[in-house]
N, C-alpha and C positions, 0 to 999 in steps of 0.2 A: 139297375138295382144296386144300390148300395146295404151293405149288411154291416152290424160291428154286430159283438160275440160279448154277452157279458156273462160276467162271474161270478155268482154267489152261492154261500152256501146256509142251507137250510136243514136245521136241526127240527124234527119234531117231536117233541116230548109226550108224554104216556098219557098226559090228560087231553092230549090234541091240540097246542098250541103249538106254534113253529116260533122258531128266533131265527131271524133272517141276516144275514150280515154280507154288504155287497163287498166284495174285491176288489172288480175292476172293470172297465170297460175297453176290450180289443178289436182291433182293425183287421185281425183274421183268424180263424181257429188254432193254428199254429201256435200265435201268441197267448191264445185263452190256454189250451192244453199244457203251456210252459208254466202260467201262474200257475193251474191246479198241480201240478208238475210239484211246483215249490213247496205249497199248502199242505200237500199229499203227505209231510211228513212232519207238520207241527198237531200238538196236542188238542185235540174235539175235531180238527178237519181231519186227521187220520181215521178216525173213529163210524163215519160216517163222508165216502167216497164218490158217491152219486149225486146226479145231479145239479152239477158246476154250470155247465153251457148250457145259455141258449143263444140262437140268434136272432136277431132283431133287424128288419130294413127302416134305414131311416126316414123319417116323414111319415110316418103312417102311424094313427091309433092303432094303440096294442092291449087297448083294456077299454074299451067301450061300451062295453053292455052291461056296464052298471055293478053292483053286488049287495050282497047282505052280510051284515056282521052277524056271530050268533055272540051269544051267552050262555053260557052252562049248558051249551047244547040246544039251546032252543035259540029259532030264527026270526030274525027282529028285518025288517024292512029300510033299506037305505031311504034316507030324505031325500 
């Protein structure tokens, strides 16, 4: 099993939309921990701390079972 560690950070705002912004992608938690390390102290990623790492094995679907978009709260059905 191979894993890499990726880094992003996710702001959710008060009407419930997120702004996602990726980082980076590392070859062990180590290295993920250093980026948010770095991040930790620049302006909106200090603000909001959690949530940096996940990991991920390579070769494998990580998001398969489809989704739904909503709008204004209400839930509309992927094509």
């Amino acid at each position: 099993m191979t894993e890499v560690f990726v880094v992003q950070h996710v702001n959710e705002h008060e009407d419930g939309s997120e702004d996602v912004k990726m980082i980076g992608v590392y070859p062990d938690h180590a290295s993920a921990e250093a980026a948010v390390g770095r991040l930790s102290l620049q302006p909106g990623f200090r603000d909001r701390l959690e949530g940096f790492i996940d990991a991920y094995e390579l070769g494998n679907d990580h998001w398969a079972e489809g989704y739904v978009t909503l709008y204004h709260g209400l839930e509309a059905e992927a094509e």
